[in-house]
N, C-alpha and C positions, 0 to 999 in steps of 0.2 A: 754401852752408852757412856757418854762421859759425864764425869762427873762435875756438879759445878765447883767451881773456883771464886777467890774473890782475890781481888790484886791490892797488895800493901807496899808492892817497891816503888819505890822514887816519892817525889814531893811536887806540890803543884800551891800555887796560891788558891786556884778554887776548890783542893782538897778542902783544905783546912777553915779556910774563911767565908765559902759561900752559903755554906748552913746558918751560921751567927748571922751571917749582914742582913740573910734572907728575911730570917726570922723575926730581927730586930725591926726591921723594913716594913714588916704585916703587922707587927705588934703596935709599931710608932701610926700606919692606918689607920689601925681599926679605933684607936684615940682619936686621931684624927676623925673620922667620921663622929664618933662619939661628941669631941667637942661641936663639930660645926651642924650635925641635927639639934643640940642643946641649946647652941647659941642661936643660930639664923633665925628659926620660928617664922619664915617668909610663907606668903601665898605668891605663886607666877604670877606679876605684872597683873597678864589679863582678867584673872581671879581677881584680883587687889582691884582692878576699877571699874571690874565690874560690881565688887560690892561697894564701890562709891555712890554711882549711881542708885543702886536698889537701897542704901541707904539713907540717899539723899530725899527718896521721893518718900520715905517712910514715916506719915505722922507718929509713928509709936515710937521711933527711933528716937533717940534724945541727942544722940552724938552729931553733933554741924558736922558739915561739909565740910568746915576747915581742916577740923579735926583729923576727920577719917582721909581726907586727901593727905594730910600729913602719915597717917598710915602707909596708905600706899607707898610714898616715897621709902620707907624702910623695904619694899617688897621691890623697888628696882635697885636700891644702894645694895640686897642682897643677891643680886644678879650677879653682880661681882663675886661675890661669894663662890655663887653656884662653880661658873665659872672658872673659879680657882680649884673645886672640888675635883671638879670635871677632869682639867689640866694636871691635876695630882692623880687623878686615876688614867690618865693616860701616859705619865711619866712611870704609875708602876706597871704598864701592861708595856711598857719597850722594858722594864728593868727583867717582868716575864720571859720576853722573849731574846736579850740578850742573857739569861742565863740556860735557855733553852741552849743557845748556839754556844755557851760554854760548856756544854754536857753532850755538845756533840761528839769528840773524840771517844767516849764511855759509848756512845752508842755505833762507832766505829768499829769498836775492835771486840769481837766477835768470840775470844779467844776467855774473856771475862764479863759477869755480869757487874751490869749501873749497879754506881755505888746506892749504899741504904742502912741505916742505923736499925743493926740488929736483923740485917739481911736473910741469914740463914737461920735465923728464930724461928723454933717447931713450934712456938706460941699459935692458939688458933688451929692448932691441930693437930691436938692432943688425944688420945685414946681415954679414956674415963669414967667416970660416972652421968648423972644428969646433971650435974652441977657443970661439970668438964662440960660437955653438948651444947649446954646454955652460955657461956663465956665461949666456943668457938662461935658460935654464933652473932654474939653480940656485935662486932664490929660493923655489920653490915646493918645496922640501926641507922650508921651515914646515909644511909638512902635517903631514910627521911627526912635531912638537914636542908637541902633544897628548898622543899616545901617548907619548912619553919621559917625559911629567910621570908618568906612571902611575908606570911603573918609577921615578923618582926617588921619588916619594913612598911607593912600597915599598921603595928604599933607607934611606931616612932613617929610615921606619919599625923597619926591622932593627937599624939601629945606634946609633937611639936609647932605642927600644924607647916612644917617644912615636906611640901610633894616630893619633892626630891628623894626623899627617901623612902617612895617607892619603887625605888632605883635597885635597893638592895643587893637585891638576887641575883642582878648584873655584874657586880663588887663581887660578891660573896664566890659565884660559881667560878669566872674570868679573871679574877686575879686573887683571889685570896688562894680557894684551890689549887691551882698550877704552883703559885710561892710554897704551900703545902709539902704540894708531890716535889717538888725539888729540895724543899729540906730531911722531910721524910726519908725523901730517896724509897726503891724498887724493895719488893719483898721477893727473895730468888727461891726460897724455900720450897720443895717439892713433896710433897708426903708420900712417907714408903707404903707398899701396898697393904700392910695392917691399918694404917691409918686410915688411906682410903677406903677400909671398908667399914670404919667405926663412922667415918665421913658424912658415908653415903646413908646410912641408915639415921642420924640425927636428924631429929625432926626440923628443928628450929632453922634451919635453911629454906623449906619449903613456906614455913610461916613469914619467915619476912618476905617472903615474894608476895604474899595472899596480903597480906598486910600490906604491903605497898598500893597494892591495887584499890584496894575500900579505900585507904586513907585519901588517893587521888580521888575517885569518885566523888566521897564525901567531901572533900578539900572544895574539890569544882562546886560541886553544889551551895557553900558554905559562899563561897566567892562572887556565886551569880543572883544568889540571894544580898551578898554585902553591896553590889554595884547598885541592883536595881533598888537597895533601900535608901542608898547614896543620893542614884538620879533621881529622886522624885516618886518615883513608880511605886514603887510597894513604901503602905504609908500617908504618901501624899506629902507636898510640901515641897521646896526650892530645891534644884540638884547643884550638888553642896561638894561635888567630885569637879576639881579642877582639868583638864586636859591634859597637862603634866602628872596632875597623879593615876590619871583612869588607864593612861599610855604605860606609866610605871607600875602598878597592879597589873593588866593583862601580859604585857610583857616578863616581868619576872614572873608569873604564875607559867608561861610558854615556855620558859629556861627552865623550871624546875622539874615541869613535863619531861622538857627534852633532858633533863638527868635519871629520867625512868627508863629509856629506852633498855639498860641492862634487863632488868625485870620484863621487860614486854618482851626482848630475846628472851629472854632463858624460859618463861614461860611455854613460849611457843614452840622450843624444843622441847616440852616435857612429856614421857610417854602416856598421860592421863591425859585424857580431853578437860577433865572436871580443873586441870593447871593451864590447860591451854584455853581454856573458854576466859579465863581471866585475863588472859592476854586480849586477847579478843576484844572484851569488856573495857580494855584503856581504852583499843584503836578505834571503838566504839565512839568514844569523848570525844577523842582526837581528830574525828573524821578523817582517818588514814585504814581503811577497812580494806581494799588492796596489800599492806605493807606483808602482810604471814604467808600470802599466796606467793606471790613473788620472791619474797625470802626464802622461803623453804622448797618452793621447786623451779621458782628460777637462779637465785642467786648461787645455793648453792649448789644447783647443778654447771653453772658454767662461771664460777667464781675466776677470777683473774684472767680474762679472757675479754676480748673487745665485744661478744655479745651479752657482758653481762653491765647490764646500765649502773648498774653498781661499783664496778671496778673503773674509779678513774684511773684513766691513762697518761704516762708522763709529759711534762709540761700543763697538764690542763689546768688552767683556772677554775679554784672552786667555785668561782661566780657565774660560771658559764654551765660547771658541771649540774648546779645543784636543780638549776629548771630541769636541763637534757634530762639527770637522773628520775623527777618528779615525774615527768610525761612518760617518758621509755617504759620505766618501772609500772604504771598505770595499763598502756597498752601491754606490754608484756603479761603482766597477772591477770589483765581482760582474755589475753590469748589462751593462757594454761587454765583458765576455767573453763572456758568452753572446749576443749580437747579434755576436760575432765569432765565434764557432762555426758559429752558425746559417749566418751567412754563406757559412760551408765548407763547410755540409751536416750538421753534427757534432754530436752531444747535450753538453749543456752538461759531463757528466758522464763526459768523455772526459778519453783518456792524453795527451792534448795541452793540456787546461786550464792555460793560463800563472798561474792562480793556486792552485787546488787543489792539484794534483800539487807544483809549490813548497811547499807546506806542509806535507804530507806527506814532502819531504825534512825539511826545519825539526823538525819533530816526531823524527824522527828521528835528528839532528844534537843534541838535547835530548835525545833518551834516553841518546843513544850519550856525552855526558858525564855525566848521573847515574849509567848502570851503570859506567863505568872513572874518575871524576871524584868521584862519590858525590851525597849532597840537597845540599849544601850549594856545590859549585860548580855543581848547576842550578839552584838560587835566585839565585845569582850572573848568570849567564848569563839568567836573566827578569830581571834588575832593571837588567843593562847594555842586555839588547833595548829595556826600558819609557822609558829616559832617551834612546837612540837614538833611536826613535819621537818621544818628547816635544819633543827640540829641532829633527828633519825639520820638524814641524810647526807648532816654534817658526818655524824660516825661514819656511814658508809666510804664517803669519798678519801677520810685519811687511812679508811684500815686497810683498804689492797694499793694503794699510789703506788704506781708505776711498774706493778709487779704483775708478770705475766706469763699462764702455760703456754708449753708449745701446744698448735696441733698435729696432732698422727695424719689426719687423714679427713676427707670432705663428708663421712659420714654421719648420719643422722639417726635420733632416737624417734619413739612414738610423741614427742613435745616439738619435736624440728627444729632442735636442738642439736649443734655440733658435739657429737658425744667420741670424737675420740681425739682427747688430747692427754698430754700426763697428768699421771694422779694429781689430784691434790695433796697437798706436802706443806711441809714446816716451813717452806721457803715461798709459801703463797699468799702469805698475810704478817702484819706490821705486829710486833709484839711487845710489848712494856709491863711491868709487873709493878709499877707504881703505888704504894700501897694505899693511899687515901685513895684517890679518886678508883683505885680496883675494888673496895671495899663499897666505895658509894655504887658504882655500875655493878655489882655482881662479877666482879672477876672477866668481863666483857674484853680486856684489854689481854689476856692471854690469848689473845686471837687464832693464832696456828694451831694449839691443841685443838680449840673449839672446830676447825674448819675440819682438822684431821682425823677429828672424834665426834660428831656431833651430836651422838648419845652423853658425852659426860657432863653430869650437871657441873656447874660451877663453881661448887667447895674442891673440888678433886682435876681441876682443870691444872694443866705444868707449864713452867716457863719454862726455857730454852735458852740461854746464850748465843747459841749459835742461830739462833734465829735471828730472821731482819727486824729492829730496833729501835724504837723514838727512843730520845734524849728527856722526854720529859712525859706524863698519862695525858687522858686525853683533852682533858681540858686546856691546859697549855697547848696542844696541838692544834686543837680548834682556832685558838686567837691566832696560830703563823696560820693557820689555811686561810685566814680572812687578808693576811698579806701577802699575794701572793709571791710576788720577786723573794721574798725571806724564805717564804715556807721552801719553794723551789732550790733557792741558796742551800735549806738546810736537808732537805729531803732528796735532791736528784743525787748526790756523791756515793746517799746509801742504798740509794736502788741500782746504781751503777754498780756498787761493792755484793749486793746481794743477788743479783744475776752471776756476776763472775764466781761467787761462793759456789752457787748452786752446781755450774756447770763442772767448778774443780773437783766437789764433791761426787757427784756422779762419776766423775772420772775417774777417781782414785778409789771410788768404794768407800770414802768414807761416809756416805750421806746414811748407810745402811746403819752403820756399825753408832753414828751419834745421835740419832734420832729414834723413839719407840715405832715398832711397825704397828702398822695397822692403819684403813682407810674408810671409817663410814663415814659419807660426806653427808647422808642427807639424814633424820633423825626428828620423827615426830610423832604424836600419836596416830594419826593414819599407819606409818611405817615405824616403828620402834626400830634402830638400826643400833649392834653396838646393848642391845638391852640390859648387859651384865655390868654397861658401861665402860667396858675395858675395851680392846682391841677386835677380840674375833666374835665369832657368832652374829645370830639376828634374829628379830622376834618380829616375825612377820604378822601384822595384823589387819591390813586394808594398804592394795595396792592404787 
């Protein structure tokens, strides 16, 4: 196998300088934000007159009309404001994705890994004590940063009394992150297999996934409890939640969601049920109770393939893909249930349905916050499910783009499923080692190992070089998928380059000789595949 590399000849201006400008860019933000929550102190317009009104008619109120109309007026002069804010975050979300498109050559050339400070740093994956254990672990604490933006930016909101900044999470994931991973830069390091097996036994990996899941829970519930004491509902009293801020809470509470998705992966490969019931347990909140079935016996049975709704195909617009995926994905996991029933002997419309009967909790989980929560935090709770949903599916559509097995042959499995095509391989998925946002998602962004191994948990997962390559983790990807002509610009040259890779390789024998063998694609507790986590063998426990 080859070994990695990292390239020091020649000189470039975005060697040297795009780190500094990056940094200095997020740094001079996040001030930015800082001054103008401090200064503005706005309510939206419609806020601002409509407490004119309810002020005006109020004998208790002491403040005239003049007065408070004069107020308002500061709540539309900051409209401006906003406005500028707005246009400032949209000047650093082209500065994101023009540096995306400068880090494309790094993810061209195949031959070396994207640059990274301190790249091949064994940091994190050290062999040691429980002191050692607890410090590899640590970094994946980022998970839970998503969610803190919430809450910050319902702080700020309170004591500025500026809605806008419940905007936060927006800022925080979509451009603070991606500027992040591009100064950070890829972490290429692979641990040798002593480590991997000090790795694999450290508890503290398994705990931040368990820990993610309460915190969401709890998080949610904390949330639907804050709206419905907001609206009037719990309490009693005037709803004191502007439209701009209940829009910016549910929304970044939906982005922070959709930053779990690693955790809802990895759980759902893990060979306990007691680690996959927690997964379960998001898609629960999420009303996405379909996503494990589909995933795990459909997607990665025919990963990179036009039957699988998950693998976008080149040219498609992610605007087009992301319903296609939502409905396909739905009928699909409706299909591989009932052909798993049957299996059992069992009508489709049994108490054991892994996706019905989920939903029917779900539904109930939604009533049980409208009745003690009121409409207005289960509108909340749809609109954070809808953006959950939306970015799952955002992941799915940039991590196979454009890439695709052959098939063998028009034959079919027991699922009706075209099951002979080539293995799955290192050349069937998008791979980035980005190291913040890999640390937030669980390492989710080593894509090809996971698809190539789907037993290995996520501290012991490898990157690859020669694997196909974003320029930037996932987050920066997300923002060009939502443009499509750029994302295209930047993404069709390297699926053109990683088809002609693959086919060279196979030709020459090298695909053998640079990549680790081995192929358990599918890998869960039903089926443990891969159970040593390495390559061979399998721990067959329910077919």
């Amino acid at each position: 196998m080859a070994t990695p590399s990292s390239s020091t000849e020649g000189w470039s201006f975005r060697d040297t300088y795009v780190g500094p400008i990056s940094l200095a860019t997020g740094i001079a933000y996040l001030f930015y934000i800082a001054h103008e929550t401090a200064a503005l102190g706005f309510r939206s317009p419609p806020a601002a007159f409509g407490a004119v009104a309810k002020r005006c008619s109020d004998p208790f109120n002491n403040t005239t009309c003049v007065e408070v109309e004069a107020q308002s007026e500061v709540g539309v002069v900051n409209v401006d404001r906003m406005i500028a804010m707005a246009s400032f975050t949209a000047l650093l979300l082209t500065v994101v994705i023009a540096l995306c498109f400068a880090k494309l050559p790094e993810a061209i050339d195949s031959k070396h890994n994207n640059r990274g400070l301190a790249q091949f740093s064994s940091l994190f994956y050290r062999k040691g004590g429980a002191f050692t254990d607890f410090l590899n672990g640590l970094p994946y604490v980022l998970n839970l940063l998503p969610t803190a933006t919430v809450y910050m930016g319902i702080y700020l909101y309170r004591e500025s009394g500026n809605d806008w900044a419940t905007w936060f999470t927006f800022i925080a994931g979509f451009v603070l992150v991606p500027l992040f991973d591009l100064i950070v830069g890829e972490d290429s390091y692979n641990p040798t297999p002593a480590e991997e097996a000090a790795l694999i036994k450290n508890p503290w990996f398994s705990r931040h996934l368990i820990l993610y899941t309460w915190a969401y829970v709890a998080g949610l519930g904390a949330l639907c409890c804050y709206i419905g004491q907001q609206s009037g509902y719990i309490g009693g009293g005037p709803n004191v939640l502007s439209p701009v801020a209940f829009w910016g809470i549910a929304i970044s509470t939906g982005i922070a969601s959709g930053f779990g998705i690693g955790c809802i992966h990895e759980l759902m490969h893990r060979p306990t049920f007691f680690e996959m019931n927690h997964s379960r347990l998001v898609l629960l909140f999420s009303n996405y109770n379909q996503f494990w079935v589909e995933h795990l016996w459909g997607h990665h049975k025919r990963v990179a393939t036009d039957e699988d709704p998950a693998s976008s195909s080149l040219n498609e617009p992610f605007w087009t893909f992301i319903f296609r995926c939502i409905w396909q994905s739905l009928v699909s996991a409706l299909r591989l249930e009932a052909k798993f029933q049957e299996r059992k002997g069992r009508s489709f419309f049994c108490v054991q349905n892994r996706i019905l009967v989920p939903y029917l909790v779900s539904f109930s989980i939604d009533y049980a916050i409208y009745k003690f929560c009121g409409p207005q935090a289960l509108m909340f709770q749809l609109i954070q499910s809808w953006f959950t949903i939306f970015l799952t599916d955002n992941a799915n559509y940039i991590e196979h783009y454009g890439l695709r097995r052959k098939r063998l042959s028009d034959g079919k499995d027991q699922w009706g499923l075209h099951s002979e095509y080539e293995r799955t391989g290192w050349m069937h998925a998008w791979n980035t080692g980005d190291r913040i946002s890999n640390w937030m998602l669980f390492k989710i962004e080593r894509h090809p190992d996971h698809h190539v191994n789907a037993g290995r948990p996520y501290q012991i997962l490898r990157t690859m070089k020669e694997s196909p390559t974003y320029p930037t983790g996932y987050a920066g990807m997300f923002v060009l998928s939502w443009l499509p002509p750029a994302f295209f610009a930047c993404m069709n040259p390297l699926v053109h380059k990683a088809h002609a890779e693959l086919e060279e390789q196979i030709k020459t024998g090298k695909y053998a000789q640079i990549f680790p063998k081995g192929s358990n694609t599918v890998s869960s507790a039903y089926k443990a595949v891969g159970g040593d986590h390495f390559e061979q063998n399998s721990v067959k426990k329910e077919e």
